[in-house]
C-alpha positions as CSV (number, residue, x, y, z in Angstrom):
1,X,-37.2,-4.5,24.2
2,X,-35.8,-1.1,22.9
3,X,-37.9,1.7,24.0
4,X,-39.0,4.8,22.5
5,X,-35.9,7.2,21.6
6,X,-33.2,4.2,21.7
7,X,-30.7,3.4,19.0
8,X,-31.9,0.1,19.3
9,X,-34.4,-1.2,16.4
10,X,-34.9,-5.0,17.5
11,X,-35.4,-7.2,20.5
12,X,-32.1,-9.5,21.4
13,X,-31.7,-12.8,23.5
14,X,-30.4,-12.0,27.3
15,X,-28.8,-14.7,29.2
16,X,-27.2,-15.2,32.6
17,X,-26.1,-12.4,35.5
18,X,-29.3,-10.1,34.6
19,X,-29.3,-7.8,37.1
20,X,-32.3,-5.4,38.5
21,X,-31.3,-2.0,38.0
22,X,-33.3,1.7,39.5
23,X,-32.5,4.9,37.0
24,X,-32.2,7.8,39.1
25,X,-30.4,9.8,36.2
26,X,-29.9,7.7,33.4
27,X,-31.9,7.0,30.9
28,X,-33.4,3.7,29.9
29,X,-32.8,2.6,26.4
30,X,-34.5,-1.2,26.6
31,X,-36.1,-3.3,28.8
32,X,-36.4,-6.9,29.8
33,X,-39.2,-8.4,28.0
34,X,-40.5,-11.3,30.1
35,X,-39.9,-13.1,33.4
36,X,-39.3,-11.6,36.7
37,X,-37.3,-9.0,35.1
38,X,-40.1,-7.7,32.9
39,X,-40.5,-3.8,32.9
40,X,-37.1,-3.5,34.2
41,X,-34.7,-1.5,32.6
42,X,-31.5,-3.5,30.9
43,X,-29.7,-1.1,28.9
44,X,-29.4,2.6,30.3
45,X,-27.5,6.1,29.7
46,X,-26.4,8.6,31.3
47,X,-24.7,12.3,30.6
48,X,-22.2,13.6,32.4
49,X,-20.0,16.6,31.6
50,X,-18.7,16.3,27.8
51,X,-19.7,12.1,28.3
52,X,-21.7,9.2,28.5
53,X,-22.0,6.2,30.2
54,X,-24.1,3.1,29.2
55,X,-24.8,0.2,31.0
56,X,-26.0,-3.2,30.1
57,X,-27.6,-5.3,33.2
58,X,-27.6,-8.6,31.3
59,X,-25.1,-10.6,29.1
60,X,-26.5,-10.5,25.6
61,X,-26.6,-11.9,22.6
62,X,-23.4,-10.8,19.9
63,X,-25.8,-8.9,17.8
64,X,-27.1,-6.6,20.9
65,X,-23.2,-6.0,21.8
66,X,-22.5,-5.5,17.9
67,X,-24.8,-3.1,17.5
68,X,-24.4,-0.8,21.4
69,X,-20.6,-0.8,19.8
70,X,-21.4,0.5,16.3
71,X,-23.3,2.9,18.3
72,X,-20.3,3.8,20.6
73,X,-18.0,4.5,17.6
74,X,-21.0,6.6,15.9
75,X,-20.9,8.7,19.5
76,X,-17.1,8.7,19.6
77,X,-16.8,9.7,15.8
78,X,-13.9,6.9,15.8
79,X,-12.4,6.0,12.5
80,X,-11.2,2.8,11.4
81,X,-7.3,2.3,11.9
82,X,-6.8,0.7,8.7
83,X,-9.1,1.7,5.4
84,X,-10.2,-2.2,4.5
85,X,-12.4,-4.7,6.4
86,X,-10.1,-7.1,8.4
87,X,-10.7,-10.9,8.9
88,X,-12.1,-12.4,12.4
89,X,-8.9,-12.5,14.7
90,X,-7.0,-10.2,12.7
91,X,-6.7,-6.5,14.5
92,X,-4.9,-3.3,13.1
93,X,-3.5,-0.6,15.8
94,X,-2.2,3.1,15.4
95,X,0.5,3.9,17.1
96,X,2.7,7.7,17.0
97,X,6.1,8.7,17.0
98,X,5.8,12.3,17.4
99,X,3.1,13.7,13.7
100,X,4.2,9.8,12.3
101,X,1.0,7.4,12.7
102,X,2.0,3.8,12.0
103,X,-0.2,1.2,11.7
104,X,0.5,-2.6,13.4
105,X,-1.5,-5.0,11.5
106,X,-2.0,-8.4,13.9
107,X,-2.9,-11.6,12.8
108,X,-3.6,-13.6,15.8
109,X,-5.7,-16.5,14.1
110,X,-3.3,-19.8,13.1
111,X,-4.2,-19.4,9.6
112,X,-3.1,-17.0,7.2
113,X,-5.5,-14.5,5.7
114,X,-5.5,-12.1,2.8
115,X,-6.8,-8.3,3.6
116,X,-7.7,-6.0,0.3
117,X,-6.6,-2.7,0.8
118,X,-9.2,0.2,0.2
119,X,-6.0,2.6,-0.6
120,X,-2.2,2.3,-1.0
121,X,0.1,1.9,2.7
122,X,3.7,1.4,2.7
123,X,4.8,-1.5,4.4
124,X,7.8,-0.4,6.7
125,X,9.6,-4.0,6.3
126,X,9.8,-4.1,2.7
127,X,9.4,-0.7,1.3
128,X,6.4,-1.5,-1.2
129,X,3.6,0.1,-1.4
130,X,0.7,-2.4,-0.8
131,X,-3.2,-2.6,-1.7
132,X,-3.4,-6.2,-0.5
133,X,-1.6,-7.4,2.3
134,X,-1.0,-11.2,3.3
135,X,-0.5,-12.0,6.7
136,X,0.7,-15.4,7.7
137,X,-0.3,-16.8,11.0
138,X,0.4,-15.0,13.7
139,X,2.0,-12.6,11.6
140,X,3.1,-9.0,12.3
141,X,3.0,-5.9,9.4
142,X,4.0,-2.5,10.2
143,X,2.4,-0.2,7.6
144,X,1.7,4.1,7.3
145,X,-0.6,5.5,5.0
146,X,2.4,8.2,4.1
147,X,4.2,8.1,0.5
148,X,7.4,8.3,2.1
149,X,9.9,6.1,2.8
150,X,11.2,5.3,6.7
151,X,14.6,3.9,7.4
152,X,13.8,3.7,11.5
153,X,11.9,4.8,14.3
């Protein structure tokens, strides 16, 4: 159950390894809702310096770890590495070589997948400039949101 303050708008299904925890600085953000554990705090934060910590005391449901990871990214003001939405199993990393950010595109699903780009990348294989990128299975694509053209790094 979320309490009072939390990012938390819904109640979510706990399973397994719930733990009992005591907040002697954190701050609870939910609470289990029934059972033995009822009252007890489930999800909590806690400040320290510039950070945060949160803890979750119970294996939850994908919805509950979904939405305490939206919140992270919120917190952490991450952006996305890639401007599109990527398919399930499909993951895009930034990597630097000095001020050049290049972008590894990895398809780690046995099927091949299509990905709409929100804005033009240059593929560093073939020199086009892409807004839709196939990947094949397991497939590999190097791309940089620069105009320019790179011969190696």
């Amino acid at each position: 159950m979320p309490l009072a303050g939390s990012f938390l708008q819904r109640e979510y299904q706990l399973r397994e390894l719930c733990e009992l925890v005591q907040c002697a600085s954190a701050q609870p953000l939910a609470q289990y809702g029934d059972d033995f554990y009822q009252g007890h705090p489930v999800l909590t934060a806690n400040s320290f310096g510039k950070g945060k910590a949160y803890y979750l005391a119970a294996r939850g449901e994908q919805a509950l770890l979904d939405d305490l990871t939206a919140q992270l990214v919120k917190e952490a003001k991450l952006t996305p590495a890639l401007d599109g939405c990527l398919p399930e199993g499909v993951t895009a990393t930034v990597h630097y070589n000095g001020p050049q950010r290049f972008i590894f595109v990895q398809n780690f699903g046995a099927v091949g997948c299509d990905i709409t780009l929100n804005r033009p990348y240059l593929d560093l294989e073939s020199g086009q400039h892409l807004s839709a990128l196939h990947l094949g299975k397991f497939d590999v694509r190097i791309l940089t949101g620069d105009t320019g053209k790179y011969d190696a790094f």
